[in-house]
C-alpha positions as protocol buffer text, in pm:
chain_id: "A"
residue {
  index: 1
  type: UNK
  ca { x: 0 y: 0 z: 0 }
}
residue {
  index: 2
  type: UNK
  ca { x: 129 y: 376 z: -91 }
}
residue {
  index: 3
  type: UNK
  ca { x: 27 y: 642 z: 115 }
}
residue {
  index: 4
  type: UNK
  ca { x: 8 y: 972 z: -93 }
}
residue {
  index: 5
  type: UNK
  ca { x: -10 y: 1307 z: 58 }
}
residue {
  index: 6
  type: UNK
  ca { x: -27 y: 1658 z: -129 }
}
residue {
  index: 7
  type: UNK
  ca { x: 62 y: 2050 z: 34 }
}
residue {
  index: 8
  type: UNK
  ca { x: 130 y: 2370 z: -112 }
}
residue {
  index: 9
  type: UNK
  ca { x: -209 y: 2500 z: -200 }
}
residue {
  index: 10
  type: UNK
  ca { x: -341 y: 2839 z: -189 }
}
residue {
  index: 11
  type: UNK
  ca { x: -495 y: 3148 z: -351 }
}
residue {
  index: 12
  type: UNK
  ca { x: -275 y: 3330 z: -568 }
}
residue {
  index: 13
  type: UNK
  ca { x: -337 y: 3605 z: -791 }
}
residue {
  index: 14
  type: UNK
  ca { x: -323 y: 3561 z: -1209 }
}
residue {
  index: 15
  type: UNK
  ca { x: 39 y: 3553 z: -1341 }
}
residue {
  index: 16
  type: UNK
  ca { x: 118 y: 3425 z: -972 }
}
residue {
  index: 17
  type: UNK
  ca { x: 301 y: 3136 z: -908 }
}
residue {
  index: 18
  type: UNK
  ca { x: 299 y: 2819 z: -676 }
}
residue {
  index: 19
  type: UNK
  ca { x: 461 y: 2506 z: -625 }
}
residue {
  index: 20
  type: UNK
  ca { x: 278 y: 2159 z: -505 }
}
residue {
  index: 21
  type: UNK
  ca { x: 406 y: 1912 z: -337 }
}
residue {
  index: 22
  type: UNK
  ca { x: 341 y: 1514 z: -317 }
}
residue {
  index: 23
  type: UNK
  ca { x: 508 y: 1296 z: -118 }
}
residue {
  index: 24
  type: UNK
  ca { x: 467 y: 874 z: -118 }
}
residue {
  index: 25
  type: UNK
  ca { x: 510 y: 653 z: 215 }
}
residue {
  index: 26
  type: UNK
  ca { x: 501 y: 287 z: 226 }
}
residue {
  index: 27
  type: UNK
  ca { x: 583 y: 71 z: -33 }
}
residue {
  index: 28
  type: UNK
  ca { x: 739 y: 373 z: -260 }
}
residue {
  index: 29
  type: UNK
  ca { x: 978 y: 74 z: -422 }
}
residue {
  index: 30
  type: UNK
  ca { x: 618 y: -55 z: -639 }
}
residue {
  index: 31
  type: UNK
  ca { x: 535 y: 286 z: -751 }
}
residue {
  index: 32
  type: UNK
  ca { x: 550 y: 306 z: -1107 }
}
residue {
  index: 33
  type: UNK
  ca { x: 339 y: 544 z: -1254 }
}
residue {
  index: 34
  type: UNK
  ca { x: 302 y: 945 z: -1090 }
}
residue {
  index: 35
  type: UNK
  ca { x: 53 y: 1200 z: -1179 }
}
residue {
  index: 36
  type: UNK
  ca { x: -95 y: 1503 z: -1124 }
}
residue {
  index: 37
  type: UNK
  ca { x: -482 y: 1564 z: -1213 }
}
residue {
  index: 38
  type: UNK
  ca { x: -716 y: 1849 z: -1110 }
}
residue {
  index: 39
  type: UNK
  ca { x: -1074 y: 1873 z: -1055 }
}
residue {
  index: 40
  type: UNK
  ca { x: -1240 y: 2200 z: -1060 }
}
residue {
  index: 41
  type: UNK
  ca { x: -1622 y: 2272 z: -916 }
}
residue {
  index: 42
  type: UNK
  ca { x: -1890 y: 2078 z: -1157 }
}
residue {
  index: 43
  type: UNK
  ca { x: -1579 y: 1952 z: -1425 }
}
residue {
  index: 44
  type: UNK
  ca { x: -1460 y: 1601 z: -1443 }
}
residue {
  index: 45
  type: UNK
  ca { x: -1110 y: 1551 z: -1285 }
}
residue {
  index: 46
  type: UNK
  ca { x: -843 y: 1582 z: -1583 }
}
residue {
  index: 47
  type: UNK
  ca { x: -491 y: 1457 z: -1618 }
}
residue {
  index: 48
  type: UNK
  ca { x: -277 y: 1768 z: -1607 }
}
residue {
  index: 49
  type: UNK
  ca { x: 131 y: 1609 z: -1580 }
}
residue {
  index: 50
  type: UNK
  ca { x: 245 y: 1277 z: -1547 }
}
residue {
  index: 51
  type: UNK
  ca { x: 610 y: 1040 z: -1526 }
}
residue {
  index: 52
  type: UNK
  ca { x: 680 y: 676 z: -1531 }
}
residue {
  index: 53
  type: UNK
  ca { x: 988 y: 571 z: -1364 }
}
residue {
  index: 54
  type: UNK
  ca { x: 1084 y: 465 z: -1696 }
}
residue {
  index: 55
  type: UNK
  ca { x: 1071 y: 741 z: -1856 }
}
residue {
  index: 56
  type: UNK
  ca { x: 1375 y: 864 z: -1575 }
}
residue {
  index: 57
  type: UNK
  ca { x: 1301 y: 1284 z: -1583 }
}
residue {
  index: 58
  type: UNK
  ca { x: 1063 y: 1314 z: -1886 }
}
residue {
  index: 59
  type: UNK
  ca { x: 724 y: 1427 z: -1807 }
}
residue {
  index: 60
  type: UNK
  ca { x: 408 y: 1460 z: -1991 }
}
residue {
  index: 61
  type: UNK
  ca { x: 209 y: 1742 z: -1991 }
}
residue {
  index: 62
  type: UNK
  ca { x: -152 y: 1849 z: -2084 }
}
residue {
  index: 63
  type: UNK
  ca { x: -176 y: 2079 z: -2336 }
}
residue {
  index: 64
  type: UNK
  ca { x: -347 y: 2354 z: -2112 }
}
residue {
  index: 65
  type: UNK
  ca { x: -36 y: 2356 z: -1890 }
}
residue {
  index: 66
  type: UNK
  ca { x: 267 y: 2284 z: -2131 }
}
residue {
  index: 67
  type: UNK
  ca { x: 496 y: 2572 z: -2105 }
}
residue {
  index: 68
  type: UNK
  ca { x: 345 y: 2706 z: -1793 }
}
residue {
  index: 69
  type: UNK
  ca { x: 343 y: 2395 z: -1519 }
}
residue {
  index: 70
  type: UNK
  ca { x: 667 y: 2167 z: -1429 }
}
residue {
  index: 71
  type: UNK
  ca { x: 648 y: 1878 z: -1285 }
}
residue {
  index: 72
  type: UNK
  ca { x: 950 y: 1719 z: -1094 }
}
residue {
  index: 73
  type: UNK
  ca { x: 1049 y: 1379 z: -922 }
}
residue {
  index: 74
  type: UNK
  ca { x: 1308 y: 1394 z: -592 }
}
residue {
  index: 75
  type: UNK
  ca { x: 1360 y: 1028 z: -576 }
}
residue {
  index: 76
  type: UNK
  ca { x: 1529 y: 1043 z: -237 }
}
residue {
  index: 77
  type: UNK
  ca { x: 1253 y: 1238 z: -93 }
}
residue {
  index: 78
  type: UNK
  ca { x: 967 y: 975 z: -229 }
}
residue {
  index: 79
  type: UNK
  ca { x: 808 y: 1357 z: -404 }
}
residue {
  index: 80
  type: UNK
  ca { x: 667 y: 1474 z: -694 }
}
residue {
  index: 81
  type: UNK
  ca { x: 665 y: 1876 z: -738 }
}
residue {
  index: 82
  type: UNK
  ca { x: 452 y: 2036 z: -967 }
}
residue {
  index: 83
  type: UNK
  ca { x: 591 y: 2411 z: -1035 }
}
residue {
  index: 84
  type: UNK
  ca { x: 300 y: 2632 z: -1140 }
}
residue {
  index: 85
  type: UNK
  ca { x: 338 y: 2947 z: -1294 }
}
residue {
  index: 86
  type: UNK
  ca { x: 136 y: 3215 z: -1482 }
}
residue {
  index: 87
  type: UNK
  ca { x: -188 y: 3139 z: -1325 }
}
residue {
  index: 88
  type: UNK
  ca { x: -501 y: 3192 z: -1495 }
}
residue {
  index: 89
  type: UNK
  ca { x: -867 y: 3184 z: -1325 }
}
residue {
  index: 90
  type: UNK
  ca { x: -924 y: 2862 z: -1499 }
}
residue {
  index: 91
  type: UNK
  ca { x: -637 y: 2673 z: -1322 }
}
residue {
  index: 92
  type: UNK
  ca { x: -816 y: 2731 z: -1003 }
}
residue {
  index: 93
  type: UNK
  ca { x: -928 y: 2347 z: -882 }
}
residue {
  index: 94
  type: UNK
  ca { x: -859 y: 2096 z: -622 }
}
residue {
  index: 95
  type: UNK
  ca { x: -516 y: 1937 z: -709 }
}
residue {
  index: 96
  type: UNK
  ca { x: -475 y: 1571 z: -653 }
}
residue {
  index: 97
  type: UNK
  ca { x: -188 y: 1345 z: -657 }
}
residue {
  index: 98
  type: UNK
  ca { x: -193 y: 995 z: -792 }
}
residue {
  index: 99
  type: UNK
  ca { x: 51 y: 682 z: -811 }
}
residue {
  index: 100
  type: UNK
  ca { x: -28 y: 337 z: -942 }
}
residue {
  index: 101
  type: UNK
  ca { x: 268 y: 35 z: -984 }
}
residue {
  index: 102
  type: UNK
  ca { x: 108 y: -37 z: -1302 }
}
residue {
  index: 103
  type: UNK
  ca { x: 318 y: 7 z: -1586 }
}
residue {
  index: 104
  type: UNK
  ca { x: 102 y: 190 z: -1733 }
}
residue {
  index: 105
  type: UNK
  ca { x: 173 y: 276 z: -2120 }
}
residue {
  index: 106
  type: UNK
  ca { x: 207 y: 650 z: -2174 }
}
residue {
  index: 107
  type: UNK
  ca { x: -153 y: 670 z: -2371 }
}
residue {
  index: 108
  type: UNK
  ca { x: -273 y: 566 z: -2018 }
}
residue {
  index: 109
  type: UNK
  ca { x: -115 y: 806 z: -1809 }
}
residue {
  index: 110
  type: UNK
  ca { x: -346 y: 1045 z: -1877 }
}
residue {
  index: 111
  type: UNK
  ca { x: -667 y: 825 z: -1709 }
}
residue {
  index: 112
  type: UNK
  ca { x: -770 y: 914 z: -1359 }
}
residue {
  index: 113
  type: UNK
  ca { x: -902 y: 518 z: -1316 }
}
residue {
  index: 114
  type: UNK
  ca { x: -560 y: 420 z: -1418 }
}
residue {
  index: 115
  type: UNK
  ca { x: -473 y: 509 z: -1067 }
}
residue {
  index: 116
  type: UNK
  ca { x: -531 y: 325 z: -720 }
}
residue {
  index: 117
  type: UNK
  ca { x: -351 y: 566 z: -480 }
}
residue {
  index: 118
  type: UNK
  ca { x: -485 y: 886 z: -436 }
}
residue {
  index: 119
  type: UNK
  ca { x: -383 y: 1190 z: -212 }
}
residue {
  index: 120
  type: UNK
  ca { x: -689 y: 1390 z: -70 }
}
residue {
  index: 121
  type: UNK
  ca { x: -596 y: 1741 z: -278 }
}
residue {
  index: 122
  type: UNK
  ca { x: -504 y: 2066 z: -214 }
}
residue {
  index: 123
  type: UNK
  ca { x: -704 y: 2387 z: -299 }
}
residue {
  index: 124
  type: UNK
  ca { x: -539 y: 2627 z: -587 }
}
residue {
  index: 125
  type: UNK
  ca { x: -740 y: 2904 z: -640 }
}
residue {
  index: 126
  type: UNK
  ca { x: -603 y: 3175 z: -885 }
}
residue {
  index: 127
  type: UNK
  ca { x: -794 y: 3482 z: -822 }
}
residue {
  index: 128
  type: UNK
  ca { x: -727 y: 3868 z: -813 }
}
């Protein structure tokens, strides 16, 4: 079993910036497969940057964030960060943090039922 816990939320204003945090305990060793998806009031949680241990330091990106989010992987710290910048209104949502030992293909990644661990999110809110 993985524990998964986000932090970093907060309200920030638009062309703000923030960094989350998401940090694994228990069996870390079986994680394959980390993500970060978002959920914002009455929208369907979507996929928004991903990595497969695999893939060593390449991430995948949604297309709504490429360029503006960066996601990052301290392996001796069992954390993902996900470095947020130039905040609009619409990036305001619950983040959530997800990890699955599934070798997942990267086609998958992007699939919140892909995922069996779960953190329990942490409020962004981009607002002026």
């Amino acid at each position: 079993q993985v524990q998964v816990a986000e932090s970093g939320g907060g309200l920030v204003p638009p062309g703000g910036s923030l960094r989350l945090s998401c940090k694994f305990s228990g069996r870390t060793s079986d994680i394959h497969t980390m993500a970060w998806f978002r959920q914002a009031p009455g929208k369907e949680r979507e996929f928004v940057a991903g990595n497969r241990r695999s893939d060593g330091h390449s991430f995948s990106y949604a297309d709504v964030v490429k360029g503006r989010f960066i996601m990052s992987r301290n392996t001796a710290e069992n954390a993902v960060h996900l470095q947020m910048n130039f905040l609009e209104l619409e990036d305001t949502a619950v983040y959530y943090c997800a990890a699955t030992r599934r070798r997942l293909i990267t086609s998958q990644t992007r699939f919140s039922s892909e995922y069996d661990n779960w953190g329990r999110g942490t409020q962004v809110t981009v607002s002026s």
